[in-house]
C-alpha positions in Angstrom: 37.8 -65.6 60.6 35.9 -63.6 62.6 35.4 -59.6 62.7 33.9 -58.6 66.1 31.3 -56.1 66.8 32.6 -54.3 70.4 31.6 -51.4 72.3 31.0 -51.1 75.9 27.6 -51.6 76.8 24.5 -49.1 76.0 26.6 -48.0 73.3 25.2 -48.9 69.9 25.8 -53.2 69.4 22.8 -54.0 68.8 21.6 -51.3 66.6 24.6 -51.7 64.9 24.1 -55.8 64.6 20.3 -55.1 63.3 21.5 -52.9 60.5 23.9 -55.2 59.1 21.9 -58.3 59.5 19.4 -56.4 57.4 21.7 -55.5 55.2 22.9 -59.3 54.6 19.5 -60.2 54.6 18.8 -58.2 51.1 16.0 -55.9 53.4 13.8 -58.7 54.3 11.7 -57.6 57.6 13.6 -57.3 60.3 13.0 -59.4 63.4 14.8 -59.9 67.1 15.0 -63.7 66.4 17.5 -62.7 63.7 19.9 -61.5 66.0 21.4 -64.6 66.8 22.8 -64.2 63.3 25.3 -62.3 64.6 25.5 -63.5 68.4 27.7 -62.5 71.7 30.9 -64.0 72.5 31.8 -65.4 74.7 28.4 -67.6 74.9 26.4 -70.7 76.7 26.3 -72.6 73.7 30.0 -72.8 73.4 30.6 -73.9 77.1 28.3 -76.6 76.7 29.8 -77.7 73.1 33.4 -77.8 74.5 32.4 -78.9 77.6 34.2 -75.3 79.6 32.6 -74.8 83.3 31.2 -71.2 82.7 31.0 -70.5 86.4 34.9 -70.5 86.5 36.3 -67.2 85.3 39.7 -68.6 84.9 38.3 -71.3 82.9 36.7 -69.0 80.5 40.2 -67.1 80.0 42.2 -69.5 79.5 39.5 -70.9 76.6 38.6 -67.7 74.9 41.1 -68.8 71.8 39.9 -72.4 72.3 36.5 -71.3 71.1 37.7 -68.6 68.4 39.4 -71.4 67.1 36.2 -74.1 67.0 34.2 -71.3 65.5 36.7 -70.8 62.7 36.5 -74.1 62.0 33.6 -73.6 59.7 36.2 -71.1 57.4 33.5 -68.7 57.3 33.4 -65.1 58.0 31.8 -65.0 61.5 30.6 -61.3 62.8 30.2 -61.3 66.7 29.1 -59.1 69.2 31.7 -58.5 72.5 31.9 -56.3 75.2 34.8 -57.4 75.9 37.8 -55.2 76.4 41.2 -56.1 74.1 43.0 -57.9 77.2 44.7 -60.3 78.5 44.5 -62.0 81.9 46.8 -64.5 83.2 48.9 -64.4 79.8 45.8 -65.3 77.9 45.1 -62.7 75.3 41.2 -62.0 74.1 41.9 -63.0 70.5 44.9 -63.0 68.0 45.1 -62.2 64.4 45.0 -65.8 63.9 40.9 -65.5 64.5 40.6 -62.6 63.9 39.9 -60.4 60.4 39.2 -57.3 61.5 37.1 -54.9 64.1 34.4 -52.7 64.4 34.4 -50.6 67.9 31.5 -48.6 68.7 32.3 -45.6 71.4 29.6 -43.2 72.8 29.8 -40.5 75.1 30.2 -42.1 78.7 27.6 -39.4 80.2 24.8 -40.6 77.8 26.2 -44.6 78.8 25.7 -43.7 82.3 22.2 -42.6 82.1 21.2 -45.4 79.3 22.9 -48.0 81.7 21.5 -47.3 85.0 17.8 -47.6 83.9 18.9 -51.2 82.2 20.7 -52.3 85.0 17.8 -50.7 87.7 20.6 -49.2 89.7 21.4 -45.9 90.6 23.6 -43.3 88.5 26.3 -43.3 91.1 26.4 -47.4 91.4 26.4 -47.3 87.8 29.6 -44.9 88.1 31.2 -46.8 90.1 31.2 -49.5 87.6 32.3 -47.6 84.5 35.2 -46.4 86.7 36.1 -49.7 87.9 39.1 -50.9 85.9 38.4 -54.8 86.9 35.0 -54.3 86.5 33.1 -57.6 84.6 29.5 -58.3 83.1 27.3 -60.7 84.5 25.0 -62.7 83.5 22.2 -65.6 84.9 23.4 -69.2 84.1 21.4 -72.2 85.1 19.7 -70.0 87.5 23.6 -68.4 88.9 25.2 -65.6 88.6 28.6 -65.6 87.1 31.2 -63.2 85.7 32.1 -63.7 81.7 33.0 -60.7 80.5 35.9 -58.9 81.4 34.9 -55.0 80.8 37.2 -52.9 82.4 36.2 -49.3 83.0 34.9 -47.4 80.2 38.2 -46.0 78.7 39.9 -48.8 79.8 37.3 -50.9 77.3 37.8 -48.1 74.8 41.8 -47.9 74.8 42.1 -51.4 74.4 40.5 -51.8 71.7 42.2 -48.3 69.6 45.2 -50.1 71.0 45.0 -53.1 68.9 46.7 -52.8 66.0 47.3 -56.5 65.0 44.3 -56.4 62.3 42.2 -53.6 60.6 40.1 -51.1 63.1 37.3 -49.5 63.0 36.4 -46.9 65.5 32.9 -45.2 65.2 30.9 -42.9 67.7 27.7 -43.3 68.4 26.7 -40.0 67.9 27.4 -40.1 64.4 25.5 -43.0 63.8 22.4 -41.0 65.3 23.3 -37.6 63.7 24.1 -38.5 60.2 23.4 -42.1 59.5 23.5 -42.5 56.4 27.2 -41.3 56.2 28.3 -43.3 59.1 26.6 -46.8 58.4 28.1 -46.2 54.3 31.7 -45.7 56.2 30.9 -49.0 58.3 30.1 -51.1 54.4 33.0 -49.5 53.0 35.0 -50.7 55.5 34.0 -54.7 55.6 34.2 -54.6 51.5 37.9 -53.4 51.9 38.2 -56.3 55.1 36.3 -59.3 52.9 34.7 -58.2 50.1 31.7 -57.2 50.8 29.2 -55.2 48.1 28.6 -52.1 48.7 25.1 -51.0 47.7 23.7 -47.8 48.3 20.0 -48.4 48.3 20.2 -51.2 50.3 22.6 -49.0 53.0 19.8 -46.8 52.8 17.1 -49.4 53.3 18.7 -51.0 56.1 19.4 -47.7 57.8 15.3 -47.2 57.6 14.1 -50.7 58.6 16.4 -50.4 61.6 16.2 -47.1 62.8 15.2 -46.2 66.5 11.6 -45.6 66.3 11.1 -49.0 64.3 12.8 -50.7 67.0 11.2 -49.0 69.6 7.8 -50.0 68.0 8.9 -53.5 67.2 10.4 -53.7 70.9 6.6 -52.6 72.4 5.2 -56.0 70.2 7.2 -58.9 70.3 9.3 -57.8 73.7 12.8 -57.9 73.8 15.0 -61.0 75.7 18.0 -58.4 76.7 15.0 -56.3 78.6 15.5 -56.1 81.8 12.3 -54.6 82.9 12.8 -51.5 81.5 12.2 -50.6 77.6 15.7 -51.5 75.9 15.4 -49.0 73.0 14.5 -46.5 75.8 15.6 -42.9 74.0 18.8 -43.2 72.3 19.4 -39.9 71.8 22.3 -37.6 72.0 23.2 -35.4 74.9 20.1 -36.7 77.3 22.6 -36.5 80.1 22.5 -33.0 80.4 19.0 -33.7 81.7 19.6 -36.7 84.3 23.1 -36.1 85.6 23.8 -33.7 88.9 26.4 -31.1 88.4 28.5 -33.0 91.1 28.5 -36.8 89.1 28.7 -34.7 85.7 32.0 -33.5 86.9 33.2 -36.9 88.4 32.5 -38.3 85.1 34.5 -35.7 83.0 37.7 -36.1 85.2 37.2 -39.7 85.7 37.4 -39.9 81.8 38.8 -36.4 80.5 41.8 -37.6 78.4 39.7 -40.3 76.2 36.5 -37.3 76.3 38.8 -35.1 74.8 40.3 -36.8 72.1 37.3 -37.9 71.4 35.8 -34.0 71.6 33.2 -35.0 74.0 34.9 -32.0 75.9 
């Protein structure tokens, strides 16, 4: 069964992913390379394993339980990483309780996203807008040296609402502000949570052990040595802190932002 990691981008993923391969890893030194531990869906592995042309949206769609299901195959508990909103296109649903255990969805403030995303994507604050708003807005990536479209985002409370929406299996929802401002109460809440969905141990120095050998600076530092492959040119673990918007945004997108988004902002006492 598998319990997916999902946010919308520049939100906290792979933070999130580092601490809890850590954690499974009894503390051992952290690396990148380990990442693939817990790795995206959908991905190219899978299209080439099952054969699925990945440069044909529709293809991908109308798969995406195809390759839950070949992953569960192994009866393990799988943990991936999605940006994938909790839809479905054409009558094909992103997953079903049949795949999946539980969730873990990451949400941060969408005036810090904008800024963090921007400098990742090397576009402009207003492009970068325009995305976030988009409600059939997807993620691309290179394959074989083309662009295509895998991920179906949505805009930024679309992404969100989808998944507080989905009550088929156990939720979590966690800001990434809290996971900045008081980790060590937040990643506890996050163990706590997969013991009650399989089991899982909770132990208190090793929370507390992950929580240090994955923190921002360490990444940062580690980021600056090895490199990073989700880099884009541009330092991944950039700043990651809370409120740096107030800093980069105009008084004009600020606003566009806030009404674009006020409902989710507010219940989520961004506003």
């Amino acid at each position: 069964m598998i319990i997916w990691l999902a946010s919308y981008p520049k939100s906290g993923n792979t933070w999130l992913r580092s601490f809890l391969i850590n954690y499974f890893s009894n503390n051992s030194e952290f690396s990148f390379d380990q990442l693939v531990k817990i790795p995206r869906f959908p991905r190219k592995d899978l299209y080439d394993q099952l054969k699925i042309n990945f440069h044909n949206l529709s293809e991908i769609v109308s798969n995406w339980i195809y390759m839950q299901e070949f992953i569960n195959l192994k009866n393990d508990m799988t943990y991936l990483k999605t940006h994938n909103a909790m839809c479905t296109v054409n009558n094909h649903p992103f997953t079903n309780k049949k795949n999946t255990a539980g969730f873990i969805y990451l949400v941060r403030d969408p005036r810090d996203v904008i800024v963090s995303w921007s400098k990742h994507l090397n576009i402009d604050l207003n492009e970068t807008f325009e995305i976030m708003n988009d409600k059939m807005s997807k993620e691309s990536f290179d394959r074989d040296g083309r662009e295509t479209k895998e991920t179906f985002l949505g805009s930024w409370s679309e992404n969100y609402k989808s998944w507080k929406s989905y009550n088929s299996v156990k939720g979590l929802i966690i800001k990434y502000e809290d996971l900045v401002l008081n980790p060590s109460v937040y990643f506890r809440k996050i163990i706590i949570f997969l013991n009650q969905l399989n089991g899982l141990i909770v132990d208190e120095e090793k929370i507390a052990k992950s929580i240090e050998n994955t923190n921002f600076e360490k990444m940062q530092k580690l980021e600056k040595k090895t490199g990073f492959i989700e880099g884009t040119g541009t330092p991944f673990f950039r700043k990651g802190k809370v409120g740096e918007w107030k800093n980069e945004l105009n008084e004009e997108l600020k606003i566009k932002i806030e009404k674009a988004f006020f409902k989710e902002m507010k219940e989520l006492n961004y506003l």
